[in-house]
Wavefront OBJ file of the C-alpha trace (Angstrom):
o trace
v 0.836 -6.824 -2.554
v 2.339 -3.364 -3.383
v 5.830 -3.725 -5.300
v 9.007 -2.305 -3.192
v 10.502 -1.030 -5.870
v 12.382 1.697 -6.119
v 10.849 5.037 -7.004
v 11.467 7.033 -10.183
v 14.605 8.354 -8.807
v 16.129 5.349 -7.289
v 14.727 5.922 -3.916
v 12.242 3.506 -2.075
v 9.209 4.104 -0.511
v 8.793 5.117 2.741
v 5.161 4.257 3.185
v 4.709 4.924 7.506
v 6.868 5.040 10.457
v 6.829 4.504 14.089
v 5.835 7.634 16.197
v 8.743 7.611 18.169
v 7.250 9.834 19.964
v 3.857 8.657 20.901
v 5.650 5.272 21.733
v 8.136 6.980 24.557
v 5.352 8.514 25.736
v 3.109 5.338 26.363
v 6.693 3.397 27.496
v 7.356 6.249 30.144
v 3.429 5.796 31.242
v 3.866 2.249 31.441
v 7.178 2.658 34.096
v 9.963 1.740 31.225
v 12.190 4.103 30.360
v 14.981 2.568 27.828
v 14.505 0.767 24.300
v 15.514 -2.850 26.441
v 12.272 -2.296 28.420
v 10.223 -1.106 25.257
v 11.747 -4.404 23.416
v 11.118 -7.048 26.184
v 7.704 -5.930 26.770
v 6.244 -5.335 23.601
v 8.313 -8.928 22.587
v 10.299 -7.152 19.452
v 14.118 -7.512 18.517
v 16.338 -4.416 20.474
v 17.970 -3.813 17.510
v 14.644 -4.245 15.101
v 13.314 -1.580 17.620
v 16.415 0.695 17.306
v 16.094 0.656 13.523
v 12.547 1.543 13.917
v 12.892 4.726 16.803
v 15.591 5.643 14.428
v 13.085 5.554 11.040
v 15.338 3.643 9.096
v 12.670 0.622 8.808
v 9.125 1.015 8.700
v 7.471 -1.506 11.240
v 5.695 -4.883 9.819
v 1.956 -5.254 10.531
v 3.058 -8.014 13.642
v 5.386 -5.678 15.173
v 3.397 -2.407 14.824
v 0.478 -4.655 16.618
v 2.844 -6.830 19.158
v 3.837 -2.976 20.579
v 0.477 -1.780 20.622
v -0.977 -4.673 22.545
v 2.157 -4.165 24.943
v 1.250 -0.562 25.562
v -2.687 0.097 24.770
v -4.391 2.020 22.339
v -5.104 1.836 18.529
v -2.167 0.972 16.556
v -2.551 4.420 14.167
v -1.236 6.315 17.163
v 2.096 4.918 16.917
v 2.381 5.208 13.026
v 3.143 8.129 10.884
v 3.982 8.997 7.337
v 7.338 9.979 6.101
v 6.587 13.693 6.648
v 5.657 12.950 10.118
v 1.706 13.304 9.239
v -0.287 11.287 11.172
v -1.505 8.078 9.025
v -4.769 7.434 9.088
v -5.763 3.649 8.936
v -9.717 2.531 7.474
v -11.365 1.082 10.017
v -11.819 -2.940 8.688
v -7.724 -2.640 9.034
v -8.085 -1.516 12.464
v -10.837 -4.183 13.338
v -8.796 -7.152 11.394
v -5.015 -5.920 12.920
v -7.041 -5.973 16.885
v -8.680 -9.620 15.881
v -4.715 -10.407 15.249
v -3.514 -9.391 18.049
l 1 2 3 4 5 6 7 8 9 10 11 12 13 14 15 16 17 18 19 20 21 22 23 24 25 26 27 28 29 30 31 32 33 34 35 36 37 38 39 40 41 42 43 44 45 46 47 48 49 50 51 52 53 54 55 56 57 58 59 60 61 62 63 64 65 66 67 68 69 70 71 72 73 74 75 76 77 78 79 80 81 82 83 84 85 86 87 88 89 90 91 92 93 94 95 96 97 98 99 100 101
């Protein structure tokens, strides 16, 4: 388990965040088109979801994969890094995370 503590200058590490943007676009697909509709079908917390859209939490394995079941796809197209590069997940995590979900 990698330590949360903070970084060298006090800050913490941001390790990946939802693509707010990939995830509005698979909503809108899907025919919902506010964060309530997001939340309810993908079965997370509004205000856990805000947080995330608003990148001031990084999403827990269970959520990330609870709102890629909801909408489709692999779960690396809704997660980037702090500098908005797309993350790139090894396969066995992909394969274990879909076996989760």
């Amino acid at each position: 388990m990698r330590s949360r503590s903070p970084g060298p200058r006090g800050e913490k590490p941001d390790r990946y965040r939802l693509n707010g943007e990939a995830l509005w676009s698979k909503a809108r697909a899907a025919g919902d088109t506010n964060q309530r509709e997001i939340a309810r079908r993908s079965g997370v917390d509004e205000g856990a979801l805000s947080r995330l859209l608003e990148g001031t939490r990084s999403p827990s394995l269970e959520t990330i994969v609870a709102i890629a079941a909801a909408y489709g796809g692999p779960i690396e197209d809704l997660l980037t890094r702090p500098d908005g590069s797309p993350l790139q997940i090894p396969a066995q995590a992909v394969r274990t995370a879909s076996a989760v979900g």
